[in-house]
C-alpha positions in Angstrom: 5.7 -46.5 18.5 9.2 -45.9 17.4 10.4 -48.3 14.1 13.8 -48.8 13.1 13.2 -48.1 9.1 15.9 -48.7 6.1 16.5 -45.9 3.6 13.6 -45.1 1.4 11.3 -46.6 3.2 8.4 -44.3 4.6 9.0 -43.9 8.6 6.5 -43.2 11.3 6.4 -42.6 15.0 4.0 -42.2 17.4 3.8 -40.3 20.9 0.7 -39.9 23.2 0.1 -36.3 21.3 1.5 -36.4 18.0 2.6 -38.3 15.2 5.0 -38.4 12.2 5.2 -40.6 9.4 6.4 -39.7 5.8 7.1 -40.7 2.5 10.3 -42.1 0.5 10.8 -38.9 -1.5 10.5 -35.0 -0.8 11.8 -35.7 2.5 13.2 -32.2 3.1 9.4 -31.2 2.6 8.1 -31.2 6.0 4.6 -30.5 6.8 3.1 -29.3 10.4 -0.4 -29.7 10.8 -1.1 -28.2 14.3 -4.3 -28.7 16.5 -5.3 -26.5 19.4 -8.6 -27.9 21.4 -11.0 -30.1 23.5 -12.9 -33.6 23.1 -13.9 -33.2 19.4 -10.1 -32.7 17.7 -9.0 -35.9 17.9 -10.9 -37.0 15.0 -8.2 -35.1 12.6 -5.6 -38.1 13.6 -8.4 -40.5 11.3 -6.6 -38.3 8.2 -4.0 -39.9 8.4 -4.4 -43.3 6.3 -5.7 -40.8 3.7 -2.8 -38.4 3.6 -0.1 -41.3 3.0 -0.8 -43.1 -0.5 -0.7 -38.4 -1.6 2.0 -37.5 0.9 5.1 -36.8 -0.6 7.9 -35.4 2.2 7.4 -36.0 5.7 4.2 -34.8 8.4 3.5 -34.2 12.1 0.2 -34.2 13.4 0.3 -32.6 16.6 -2.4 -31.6 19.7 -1.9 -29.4 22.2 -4.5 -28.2 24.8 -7.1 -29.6 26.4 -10.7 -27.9 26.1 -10.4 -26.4 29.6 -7.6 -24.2 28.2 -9.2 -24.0 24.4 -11.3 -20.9 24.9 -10.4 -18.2 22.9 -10.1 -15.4 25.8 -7.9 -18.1 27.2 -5.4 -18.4 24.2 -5.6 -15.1 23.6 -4.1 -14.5 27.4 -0.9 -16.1 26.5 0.1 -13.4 24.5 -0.5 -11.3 27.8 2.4 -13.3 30.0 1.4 -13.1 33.1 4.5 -12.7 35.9 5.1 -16.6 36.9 4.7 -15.6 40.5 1.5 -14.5 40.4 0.3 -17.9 38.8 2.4 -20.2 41.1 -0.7 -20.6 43.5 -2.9 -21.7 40.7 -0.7 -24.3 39.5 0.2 -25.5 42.9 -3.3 -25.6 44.0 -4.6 -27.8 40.9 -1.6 -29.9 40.7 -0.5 -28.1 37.5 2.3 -28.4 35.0 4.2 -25.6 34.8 3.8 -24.6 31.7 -0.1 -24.9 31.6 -0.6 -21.6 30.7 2.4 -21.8 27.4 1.6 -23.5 24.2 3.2 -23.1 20.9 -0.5 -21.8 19.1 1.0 -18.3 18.2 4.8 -20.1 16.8 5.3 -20.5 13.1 7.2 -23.8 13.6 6.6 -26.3 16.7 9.0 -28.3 17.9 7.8 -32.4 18.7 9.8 -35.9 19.9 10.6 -38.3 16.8 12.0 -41.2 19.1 15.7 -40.3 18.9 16.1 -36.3 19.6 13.8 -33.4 18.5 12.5 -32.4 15.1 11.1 -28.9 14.4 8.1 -28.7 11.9 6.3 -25.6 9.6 2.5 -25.3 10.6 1.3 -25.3 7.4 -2.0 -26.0 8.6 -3.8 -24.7 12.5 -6.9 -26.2 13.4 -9.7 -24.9 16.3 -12.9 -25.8 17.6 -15.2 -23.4 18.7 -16.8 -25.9 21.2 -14.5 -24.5 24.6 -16.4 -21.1 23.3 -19.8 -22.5 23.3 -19.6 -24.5 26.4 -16.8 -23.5 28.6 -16.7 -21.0 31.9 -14.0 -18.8 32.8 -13.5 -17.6 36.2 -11.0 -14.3 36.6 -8.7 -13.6 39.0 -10.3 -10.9 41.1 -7.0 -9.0 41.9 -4.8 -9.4 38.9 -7.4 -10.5 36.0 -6.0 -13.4 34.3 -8.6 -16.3 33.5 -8.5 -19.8 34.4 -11.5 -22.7 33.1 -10.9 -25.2 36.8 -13.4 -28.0 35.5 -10.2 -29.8 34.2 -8.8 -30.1 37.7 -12.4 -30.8 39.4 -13.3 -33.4 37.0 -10.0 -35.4 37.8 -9.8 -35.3 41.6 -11.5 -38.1 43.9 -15.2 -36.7 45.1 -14.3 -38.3 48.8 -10.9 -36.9 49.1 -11.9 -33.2 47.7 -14.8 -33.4 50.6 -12.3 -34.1 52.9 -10.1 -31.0 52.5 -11.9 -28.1 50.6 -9.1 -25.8 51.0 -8.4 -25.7 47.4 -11.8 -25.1 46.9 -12.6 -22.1 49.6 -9.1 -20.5 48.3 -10.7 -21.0 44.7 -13.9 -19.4 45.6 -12.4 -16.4 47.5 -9.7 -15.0 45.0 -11.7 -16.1 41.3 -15.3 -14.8 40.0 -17.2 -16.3 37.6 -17.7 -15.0 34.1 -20.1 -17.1 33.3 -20.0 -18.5 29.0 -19.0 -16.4 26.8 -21.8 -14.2 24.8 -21.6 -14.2 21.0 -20.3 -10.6 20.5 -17.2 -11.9 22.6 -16.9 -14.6 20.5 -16.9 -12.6 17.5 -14.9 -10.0 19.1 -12.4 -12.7 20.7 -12.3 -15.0 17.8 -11.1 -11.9 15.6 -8.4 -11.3 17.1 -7.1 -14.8 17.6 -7.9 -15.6 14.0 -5.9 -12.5 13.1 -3.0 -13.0 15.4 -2.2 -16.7 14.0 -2.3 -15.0 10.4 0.2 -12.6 11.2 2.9 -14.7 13.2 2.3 -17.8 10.8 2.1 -18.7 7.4 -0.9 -21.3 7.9 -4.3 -22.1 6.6 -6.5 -22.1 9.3 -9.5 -24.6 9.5 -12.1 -24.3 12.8 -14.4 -27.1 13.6 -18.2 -25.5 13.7 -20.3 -27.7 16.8 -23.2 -30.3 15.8 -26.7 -28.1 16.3 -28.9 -30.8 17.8 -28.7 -32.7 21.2 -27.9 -36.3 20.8 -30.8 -38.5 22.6 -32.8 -34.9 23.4 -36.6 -36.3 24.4 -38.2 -32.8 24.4 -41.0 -32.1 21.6 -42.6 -29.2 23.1 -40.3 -26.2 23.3 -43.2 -23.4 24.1 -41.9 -22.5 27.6 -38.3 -22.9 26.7 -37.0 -19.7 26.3 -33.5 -20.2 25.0 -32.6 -23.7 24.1 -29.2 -24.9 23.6 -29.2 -25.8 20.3 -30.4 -22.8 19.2 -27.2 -21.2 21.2 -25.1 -23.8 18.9 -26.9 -22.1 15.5 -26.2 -19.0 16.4 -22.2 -19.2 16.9 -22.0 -21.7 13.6 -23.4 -18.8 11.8 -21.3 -16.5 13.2 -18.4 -18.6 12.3 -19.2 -18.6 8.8 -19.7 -14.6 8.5 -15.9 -14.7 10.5 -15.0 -17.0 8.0 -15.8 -14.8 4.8 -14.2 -11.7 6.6 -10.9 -13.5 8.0 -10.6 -16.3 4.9 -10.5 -19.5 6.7 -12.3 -22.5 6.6 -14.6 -24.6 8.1 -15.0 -28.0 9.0 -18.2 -28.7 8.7 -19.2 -31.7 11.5 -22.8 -30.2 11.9 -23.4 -31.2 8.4 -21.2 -34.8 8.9 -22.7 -35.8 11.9 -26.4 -35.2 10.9 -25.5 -37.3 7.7 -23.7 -39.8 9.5 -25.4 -41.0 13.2 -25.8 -39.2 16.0 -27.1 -42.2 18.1 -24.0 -43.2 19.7 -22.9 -39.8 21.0 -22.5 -38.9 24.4 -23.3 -35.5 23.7 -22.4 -32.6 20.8 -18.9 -32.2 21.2 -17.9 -35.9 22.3 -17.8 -38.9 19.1 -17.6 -42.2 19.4 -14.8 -43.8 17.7 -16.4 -44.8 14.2 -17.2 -41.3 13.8 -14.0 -40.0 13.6 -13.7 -41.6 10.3 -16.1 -39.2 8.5 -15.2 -36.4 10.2 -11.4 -37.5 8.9 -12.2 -37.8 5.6 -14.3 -34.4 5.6 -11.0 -32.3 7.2 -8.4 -34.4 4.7 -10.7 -33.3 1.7 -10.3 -29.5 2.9 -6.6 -30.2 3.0 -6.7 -32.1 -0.4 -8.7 -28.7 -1.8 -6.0 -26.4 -0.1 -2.9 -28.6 -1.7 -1.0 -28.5 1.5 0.3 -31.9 0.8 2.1 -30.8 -2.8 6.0 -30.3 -3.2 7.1 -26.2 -3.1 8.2 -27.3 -6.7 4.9 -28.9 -7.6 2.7 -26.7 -10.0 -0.8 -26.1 -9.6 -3.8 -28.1 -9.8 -6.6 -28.3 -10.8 -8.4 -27.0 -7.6 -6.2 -24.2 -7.5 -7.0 -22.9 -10.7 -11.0 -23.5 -10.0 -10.2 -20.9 -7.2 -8.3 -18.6 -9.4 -11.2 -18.5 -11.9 -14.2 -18.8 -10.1 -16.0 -20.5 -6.5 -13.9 -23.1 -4.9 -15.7 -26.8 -4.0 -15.2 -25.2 -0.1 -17.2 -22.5 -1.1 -20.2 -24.1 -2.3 -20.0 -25.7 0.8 -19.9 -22.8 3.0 -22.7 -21.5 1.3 -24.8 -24.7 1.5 -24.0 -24.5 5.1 -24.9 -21.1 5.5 -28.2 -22.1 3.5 -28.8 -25.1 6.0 -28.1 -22.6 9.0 -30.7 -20.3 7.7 -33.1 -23.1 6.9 -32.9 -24.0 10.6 -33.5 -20.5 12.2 -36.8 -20.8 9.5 -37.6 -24.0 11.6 -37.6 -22.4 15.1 -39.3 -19.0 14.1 -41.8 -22.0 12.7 -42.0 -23.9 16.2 -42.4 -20.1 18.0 -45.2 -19.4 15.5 -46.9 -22.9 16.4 -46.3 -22.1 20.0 -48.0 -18.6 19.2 -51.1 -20.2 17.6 -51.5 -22.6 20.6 -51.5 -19.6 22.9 -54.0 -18.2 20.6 -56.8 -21.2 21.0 -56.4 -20.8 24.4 -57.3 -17.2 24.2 -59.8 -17.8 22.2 -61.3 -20.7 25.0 -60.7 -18.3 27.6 -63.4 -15.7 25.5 -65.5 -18.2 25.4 -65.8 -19.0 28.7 -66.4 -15.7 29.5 -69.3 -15.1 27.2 -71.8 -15.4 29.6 -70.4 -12.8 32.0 -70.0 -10.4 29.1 -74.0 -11.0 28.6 -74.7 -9.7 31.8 -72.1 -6.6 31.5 -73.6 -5.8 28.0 -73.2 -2.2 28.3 -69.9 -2.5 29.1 -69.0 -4.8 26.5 -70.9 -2.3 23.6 -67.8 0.3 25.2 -65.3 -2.0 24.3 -67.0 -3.5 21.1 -67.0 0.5 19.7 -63.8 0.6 20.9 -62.4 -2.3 18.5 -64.7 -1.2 16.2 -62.4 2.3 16.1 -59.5 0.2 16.1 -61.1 -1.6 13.2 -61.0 1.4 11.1 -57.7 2.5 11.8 -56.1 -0.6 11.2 -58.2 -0.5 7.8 -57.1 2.8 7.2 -53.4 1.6 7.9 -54.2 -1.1 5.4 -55.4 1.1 2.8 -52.0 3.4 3.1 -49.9 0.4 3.2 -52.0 -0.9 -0.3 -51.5 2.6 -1.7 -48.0 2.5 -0.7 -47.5 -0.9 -2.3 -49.1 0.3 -5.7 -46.4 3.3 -5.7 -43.6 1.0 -5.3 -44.6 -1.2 -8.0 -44.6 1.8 -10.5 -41.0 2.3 -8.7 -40.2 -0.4 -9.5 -42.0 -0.8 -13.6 -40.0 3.0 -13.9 -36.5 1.4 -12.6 -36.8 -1.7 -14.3 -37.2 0.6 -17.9 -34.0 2.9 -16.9 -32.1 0.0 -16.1 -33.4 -1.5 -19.8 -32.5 2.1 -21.5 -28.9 2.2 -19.5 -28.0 -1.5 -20.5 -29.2 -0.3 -24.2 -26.7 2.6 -23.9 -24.1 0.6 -22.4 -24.6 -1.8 -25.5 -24.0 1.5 -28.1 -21.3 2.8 -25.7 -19.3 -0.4 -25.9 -19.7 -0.5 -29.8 -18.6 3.1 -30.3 -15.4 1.9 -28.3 -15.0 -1.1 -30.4 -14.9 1.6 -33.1 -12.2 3.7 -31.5 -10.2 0.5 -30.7 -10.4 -0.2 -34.5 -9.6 3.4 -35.4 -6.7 3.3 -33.0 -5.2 0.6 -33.8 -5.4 2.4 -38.2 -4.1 5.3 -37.1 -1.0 3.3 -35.9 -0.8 1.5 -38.3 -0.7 4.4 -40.8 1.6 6.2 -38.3 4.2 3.7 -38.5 3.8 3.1 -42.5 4.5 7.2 -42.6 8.0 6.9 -40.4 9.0 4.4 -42.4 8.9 6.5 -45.7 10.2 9.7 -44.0 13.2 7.7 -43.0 13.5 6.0 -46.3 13.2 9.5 -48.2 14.7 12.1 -46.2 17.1 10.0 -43.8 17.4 9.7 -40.2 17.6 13.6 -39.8 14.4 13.8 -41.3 13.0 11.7 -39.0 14.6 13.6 -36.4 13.6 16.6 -37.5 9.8 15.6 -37.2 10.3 14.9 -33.8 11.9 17.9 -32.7 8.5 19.9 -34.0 6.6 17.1 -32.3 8.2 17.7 -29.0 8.3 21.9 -29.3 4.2 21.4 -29.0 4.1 18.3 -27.1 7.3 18.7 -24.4 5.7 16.4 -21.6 4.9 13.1 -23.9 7.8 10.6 -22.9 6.7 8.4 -25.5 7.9 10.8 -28.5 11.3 11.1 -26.9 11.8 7.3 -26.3 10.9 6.8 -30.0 13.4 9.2 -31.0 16.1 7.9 -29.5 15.3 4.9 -30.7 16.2 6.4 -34.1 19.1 8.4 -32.7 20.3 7.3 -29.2 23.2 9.9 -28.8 21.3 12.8 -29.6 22.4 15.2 -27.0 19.5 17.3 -27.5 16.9 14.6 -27.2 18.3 13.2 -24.2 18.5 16.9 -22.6 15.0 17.8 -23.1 13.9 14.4 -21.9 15.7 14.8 -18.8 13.8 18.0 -18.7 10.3 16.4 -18.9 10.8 13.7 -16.4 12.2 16.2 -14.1 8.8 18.4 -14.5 6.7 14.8 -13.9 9.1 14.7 -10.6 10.5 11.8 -11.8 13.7 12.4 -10.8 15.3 8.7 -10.7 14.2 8.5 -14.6 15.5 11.9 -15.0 19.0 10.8 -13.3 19.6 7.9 -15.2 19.1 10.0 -19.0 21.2 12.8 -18.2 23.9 9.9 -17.2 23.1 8.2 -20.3 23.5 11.0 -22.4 26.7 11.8 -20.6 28.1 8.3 -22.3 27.7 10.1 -25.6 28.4 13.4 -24.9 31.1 13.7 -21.8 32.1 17.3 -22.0 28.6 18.9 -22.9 28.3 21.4 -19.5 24.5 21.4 -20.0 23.8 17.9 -19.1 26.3 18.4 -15.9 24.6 21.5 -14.9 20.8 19.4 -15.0 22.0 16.5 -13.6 23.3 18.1 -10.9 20.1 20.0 -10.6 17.9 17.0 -10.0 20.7 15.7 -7.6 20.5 18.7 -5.6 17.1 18.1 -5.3 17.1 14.4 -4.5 19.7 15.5 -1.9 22.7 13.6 -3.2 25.3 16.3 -2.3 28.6 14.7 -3.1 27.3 13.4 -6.4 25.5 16.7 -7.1 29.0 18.6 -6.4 30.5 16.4 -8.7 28.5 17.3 -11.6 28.4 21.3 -10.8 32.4 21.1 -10.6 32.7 19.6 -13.7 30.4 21.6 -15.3 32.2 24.9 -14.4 35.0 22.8 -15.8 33.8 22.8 -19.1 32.0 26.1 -18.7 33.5 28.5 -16.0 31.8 31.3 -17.2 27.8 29.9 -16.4 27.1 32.0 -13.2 24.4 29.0 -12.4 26.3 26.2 -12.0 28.8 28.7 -9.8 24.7 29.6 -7.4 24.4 26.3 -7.4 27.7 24.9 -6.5 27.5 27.9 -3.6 23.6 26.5 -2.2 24.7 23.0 -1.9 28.3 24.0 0.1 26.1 26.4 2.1 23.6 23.6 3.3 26.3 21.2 4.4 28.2 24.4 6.4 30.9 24.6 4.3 30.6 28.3 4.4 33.5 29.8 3.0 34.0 27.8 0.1 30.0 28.9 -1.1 31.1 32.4 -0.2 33.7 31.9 -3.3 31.0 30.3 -5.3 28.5 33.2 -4.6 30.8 35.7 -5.0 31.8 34.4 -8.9 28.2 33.7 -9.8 27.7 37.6 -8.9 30.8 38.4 -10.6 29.3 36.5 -13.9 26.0 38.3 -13.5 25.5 40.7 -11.1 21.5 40.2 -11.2 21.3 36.7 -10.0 20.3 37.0 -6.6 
């Protein structure tokens, strides 16, 4: 509903699919929280009282979807676009918008109705189910390949008047094939890649709704000759979502765990809630959202929270690892049912023996066959058990033998970390006494004695930077200095350093042909012909008789095809020495 609202005061409107409301401050903060899904989304829109006493900017809350279009082959098929004349039929057949097979899931911004025009919104936060995965079937098109789930269009059409014209159907049956639900390597596989698409096109958190494990009003208390039971099916993708959780870092919203603590006694079934559930499940997602800070100012610093998941495990995670704790305490429970079931098969073995004991009687030589026959059986499994006992024995000296290396390495580790302690502490001396010692060679013999001590330092130690940089420090326009560092970085192939000394020493020393003829050296190589002809030409300015900067001059004017002017600059570098080629 649509309210006329003064300045500063917090505005909100409501459509059939989304909602806005904000704040009196921060309003150029705008936060899109998007949701892409079936029957058991709607709960997130219970956030909403929670978000507004924190919220400071403005929010949209918005659903797309409906579950028949929520499984993740079929959002990962928009990204395919399909030719709009090959799904006209589909859409005219069902009585289809056309743009049922668009949403904005892969966008960074949606675009949403506030009452009086359009306003565009960041997705800060996308939130799935995986419910359309574990419930939903697909049928493909058997020609061109692109899915469709037609429940959504069965389940709204009048039984009497579909029996009286099952065109739609036949048509249906003839061009699609069932693919039946989806199996959980799909899902994995599927799930991946939709996770990993949304990452890359948005800047969002993602949160995914896990499915409620048990069936709501189920009577059945004897599961020996079910084979595969559905809630076992829903166990198996929530802990599948958890592993794709640690790999793809997003998180879970955990209403297995909710609605099990809440009341299941209302539901319809596991992915529809009655209304006064939506409130815990609310307070569960805003508490994710809280724990994520989506609802602070760009300018806002963080919080605590954020720094608990700088230093160590987030609140989230603990409870992604009591879920995953809870999931494996629940496959415990049906390996324990199978085992019961196993042991009831057993008695009734054991009855069956029984009433066969009197037939075995009267077969006795047959039965001594098969009673030496166990008996052989007996020894090898005895034998087997002996090996496995000798076996064990050996890996619990393994293990004794590890368990003292691991003791000795953690003792040496100890002595190794104080004998660097002891280094550190040396270290840190010898600098000391290091920078006590230039002190009094400057105070007694001057600057140039200084100097002087690096220049030996360098003639037996030309590659460390370091002792160059602390010259200069002493003497910054020290031609020489700056030359042979030059000279270093260009042997590290540092060549940008080595560029930017040789133009720093220029500053102090403009007509010293040396520098020119290195610098444009290291230009040559980096390729920078017009500055790297610059610095040969003015170093044959200052020094026309250097036959190098001439060979030089003559290589670079013979890779850009100026050909006869590096004939003249070969020919005077020959002229200057006659060996140089």
């Amino acid at each position: 509903m649509e309210k006329n609202i003064e300045i500063n005061v917090p505005s909100e409107y409501m459509d059939s699919n989304h909602i806005i409301f904000g704040s009196d401050s921060h309003q150029e903060n705008k936060i899109g929280i998007y949701i892409m899904g079936g029957c058991d989304l709607p709960s997130v829109f219970s956030c909403v009282p929670l978000i507004k006493p924190i919220l400071k900017g403005t929010c949209c809350i918005l659903k797309e979807g409906q579950i028949e279009k929520s499984r993740s082959d079929l959002l990962l098929q928009n990204l395919e676009n399909y030719p709009q004349d090959l799904l006209a039929p589909v859409l005219e057949k069902f009585y289809l918008p056309g743009n049922f097979f668009e949403n904005q899931l892969f966008s960074p911004n949606f675009l949403v109705s506030n009452g009086s025009g359009f306003e565009e919104f960041t997705k800060k936060v996308v939130i799935l189910s995986i419910a359309p995965d574990v419930a939903r079937v697909v049928y493909q098109h058997r020609e061109h390949g692109f899915l469709i789930d037609p429940s959504g269009w069965w389940n709204n059409q009048r039984i009497d008047l579909m029996l009286r014209d099952l065109s739609s159907a036949n048509w249906f049956r003839k061009h699609f094939v069932s693919l039946g639900r989806i199996t959980i390597e799909k899902f994995i596989e599927n799930f991946t890649q939709l996770v990993e698409k949304i990452q890359q096109t948005t800047n969002a958190h993602i949160l995914v709704f896990n499915t409620l494990t048990i069936e709501p009003g189920n009577i059945t208390h004897n599961y020996q000759f079910v084979k595969r039971s559905e809630s076992l099916r829903r166990r198996e993708f929530n802990l599948a979502l958890i592993e794709l959780s640690r790999k793809l870092n997003f998180c879970i919203v955990d209403i297995d765990k909710v609605l099990k603590q809440t009341s299941t006694k209302n539901m319809v079934d596991f992915a529809h809630f009655p209304v006064e559930l939506y409130q815990p499940i609310g307070q569960e997602v805003f508490g994710i959202l809280e724990e994520l800070e989506i609802f602070n100012t760009p300018s806002q610093p963080l919080g605590n929270s954020s720094r608990q998941r700088i230093l160590g495990m987030t609140t989230w995670q603990e409870q992604q690892a009591q879920t995953l704790l809870e999931s494996l305490q629940a496959q415990l429970d049906q390996k324990t049912q199978e085992l019961e079931a196993q042991q009831i098969e057993n008695i009734q073995a054991k009855a069956e023996i029984d009433r066969y004991k009197e037939r075995l009687q009267q077969v006795q030589e047959k039965n001594q066959i098969q009673i030496e026959q166990l008996q052989t059986e007996l020894r090898q499994t005895q034998a087997q058990l002996q090996q496995s006992q000798e076996e064990l024995v050996k890996y619990r000296s393994d293990l004794q033998y590890t368990q003292s290396e691991l003791k000795q390495l953690r003792s040496k580790l100890q002595q190794t970390q104080i004998e660097f302690d002891q280094s550190q502490f040396e270290l840190q001396t010898s600098q000391t006494e290091f920078a006590h010692f230039k002190s009094y060679l400057k105070q007694t013999q001057g600057v140039e004695g200084l100097m002087s001590y690096y220049r030996s330092h360098i003639v037996y130690n030309p590659d460390d930077i370091e002792v160059y940089h602390q010259a200069l420090d002493v003497k910054p326009d020290d031609a020489q200095i700056n030359l042979q560092l030059g000279n270093a970085l260009v042997r590290q192939n540092r060549f940008d350093d080595a560029i930017a000394t040789y133009q720093t020493a220029l500053q102090f020393h403009p007509d010293n042909f040396e520098i020119y003829l290195e610098l444009g050296k290291v230009l040559e190589k980096e390729q920078k012909w017009d500055d790297a002809i610059a610095s040969f030409q003015r170093a044959i300015e200052l020094n026309p008789d250097n036959s190098w900067s001439h060979k030089h001059l003559g290589d670079i004017l013979a890779e850009r095809g100026q050909l006869n002017e590096a004939s003249v600059s070969y020919r005077r570098a020959l002229q200057l020495q006659p060996t140089l080629f």
